[in-house]
N, C-alpha and C positions, 0 to 999 in steps of 0.2 A: 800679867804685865811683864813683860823683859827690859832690861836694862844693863849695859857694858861699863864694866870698874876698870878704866885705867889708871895705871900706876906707873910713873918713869923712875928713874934710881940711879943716882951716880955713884956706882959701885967700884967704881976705878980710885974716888976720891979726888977728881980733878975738875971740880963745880961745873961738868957739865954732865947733862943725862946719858947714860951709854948702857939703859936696858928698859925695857918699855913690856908692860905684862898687862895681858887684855883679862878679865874674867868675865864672861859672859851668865848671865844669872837670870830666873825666869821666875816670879812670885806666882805663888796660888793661897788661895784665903785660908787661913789661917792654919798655914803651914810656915815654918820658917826659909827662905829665898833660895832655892836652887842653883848652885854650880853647874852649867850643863858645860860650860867649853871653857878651855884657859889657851893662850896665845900667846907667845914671847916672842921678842924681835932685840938684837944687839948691832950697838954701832962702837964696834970695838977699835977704830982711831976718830972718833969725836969729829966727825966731818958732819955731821946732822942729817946719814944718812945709813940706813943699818943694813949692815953686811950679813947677817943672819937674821931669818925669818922660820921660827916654827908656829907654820899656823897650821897644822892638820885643816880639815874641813870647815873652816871659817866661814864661809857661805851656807853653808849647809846645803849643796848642791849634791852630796852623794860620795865626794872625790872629793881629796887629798891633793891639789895639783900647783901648778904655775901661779893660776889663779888666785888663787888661795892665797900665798907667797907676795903677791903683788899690789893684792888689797892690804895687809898686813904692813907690807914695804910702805906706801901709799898713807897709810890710817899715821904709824908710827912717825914718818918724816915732818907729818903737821906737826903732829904732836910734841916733838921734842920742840918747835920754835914757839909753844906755849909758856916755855922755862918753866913751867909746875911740876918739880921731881921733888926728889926726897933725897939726904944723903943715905951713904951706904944702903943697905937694905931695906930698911925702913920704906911703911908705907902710912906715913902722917899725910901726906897729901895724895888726894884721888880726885879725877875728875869723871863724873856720873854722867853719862849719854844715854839719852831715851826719847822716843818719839811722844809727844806729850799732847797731841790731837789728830785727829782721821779726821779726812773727809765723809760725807755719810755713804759712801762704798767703800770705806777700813782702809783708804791707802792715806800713808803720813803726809800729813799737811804743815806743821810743827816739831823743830829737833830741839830739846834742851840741852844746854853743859851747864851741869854745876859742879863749881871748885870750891873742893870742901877741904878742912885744916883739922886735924886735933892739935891742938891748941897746947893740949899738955898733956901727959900719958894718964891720967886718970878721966879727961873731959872724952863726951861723946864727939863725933867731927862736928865741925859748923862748919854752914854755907858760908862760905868767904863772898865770892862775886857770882856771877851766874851769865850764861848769853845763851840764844833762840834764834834759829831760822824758820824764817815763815814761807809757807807756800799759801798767798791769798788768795790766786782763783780758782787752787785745785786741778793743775796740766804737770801736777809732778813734779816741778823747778823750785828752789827755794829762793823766793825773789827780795826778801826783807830778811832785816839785822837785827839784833842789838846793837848800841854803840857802848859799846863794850872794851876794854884797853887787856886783853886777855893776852897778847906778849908782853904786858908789864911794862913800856918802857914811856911810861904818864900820859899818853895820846890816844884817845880812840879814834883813829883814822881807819882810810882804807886797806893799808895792812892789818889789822882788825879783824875788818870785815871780809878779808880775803881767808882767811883764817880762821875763824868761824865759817865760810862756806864753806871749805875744804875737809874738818871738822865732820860738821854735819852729812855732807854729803856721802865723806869716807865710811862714817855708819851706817848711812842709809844702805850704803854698798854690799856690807854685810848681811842685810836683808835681818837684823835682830830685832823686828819685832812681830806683832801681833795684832793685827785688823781688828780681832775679838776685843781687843780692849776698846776698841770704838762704842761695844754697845754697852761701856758701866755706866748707863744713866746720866753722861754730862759729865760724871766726876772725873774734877780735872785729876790728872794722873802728872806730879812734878818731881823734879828730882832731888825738892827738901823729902821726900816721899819715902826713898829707897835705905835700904840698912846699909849701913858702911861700916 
């Protein structure tokens, strides 16, 4: 199973996010969750759009390139209008992206985010909220929501749900997961699931 830890951080100190860190991580049975790629992006004047991207081979396409760079630029700009950062350095808050059902030929039908909190520095994280895009007849497109208020500001409207598609899509982009997970037997695979 694969799964992407994002993390945003206002390391600036001026409440808004201006560093956004991808970890990409790939579980196998009972072994402890695999780092295989990490990804940084900085919006160093707070415009919600980041002026550096180091995403080495993000895709995993072979190459290092524009590409790469612009899925990164792309993943991170949703992301910051999520408001889910952390101050300074700290990473108490993470949100978990994973494809969480295949159709029966291994391609993703279902994106989770879960927005998870430590709570206090001794507690394990907890699932705070959580949202889903669904692809229901299997052509590839994720055509259903959560109604979900994942910018925070008390409305699950269509910015929501624009936002979540953008989200999910952005992962899907990254091409992080793994069709083999389609054949664990039905078990659903979620993102209270994953180790944070």
């Amino acid at each position: 199973m694969r799964y992407l830890k994002a993390i945003a951080q206002d390391r600036s100190g001026n409440g808004v996010a201006d560093t956004i860190l991808l970890h990409f991580y790939e579980r196998s049975s009972n072994q402890p969750d695999d780092l295989v790629h990490e990804a940084v992006a900085v919006d160093m004047n707070a415009d919600g759009v980041t002026d550096f991207q180091f995403a080495g081979d993000i895709n995993g396409d072979g190459s290092s390139d524009i590409a790469d760079k612009l899925l990164l630029k792309a993943f991170a700009g949703t992301f910051l209008k999520l408001h889910w950062f952390n101050k300074g350095e700290s990473s108490q808050r993470v949100l978990v992206l994973m494809v969480a059902h295949y159709t029966p030929k291994g391609s993703p039908n279902a994106v989770e985010l879960g927005f998870f909190d430590r709570l206090s520095p001794v507690r394990k994280p907890t699932l705070i909220f959580h949202a889903a895009g669904y692809d229901g007849d299997g052509n590839g497109v994720l055509e259903s929501f959560t109604r979900t208020d994942v910018n925070k500001d008390g409305i699950a409207d269509n910015a929501d749900k624009e936002l979540i598609r953008s989200m999910c899509n952005s992962f899907l982009a990254f091409k992080w997961y793994d069709g083999a997970d389609a054949n664990m037997s039905g078990r659903r695979q979620g993102t209270d699931q994953c180790v944070i």
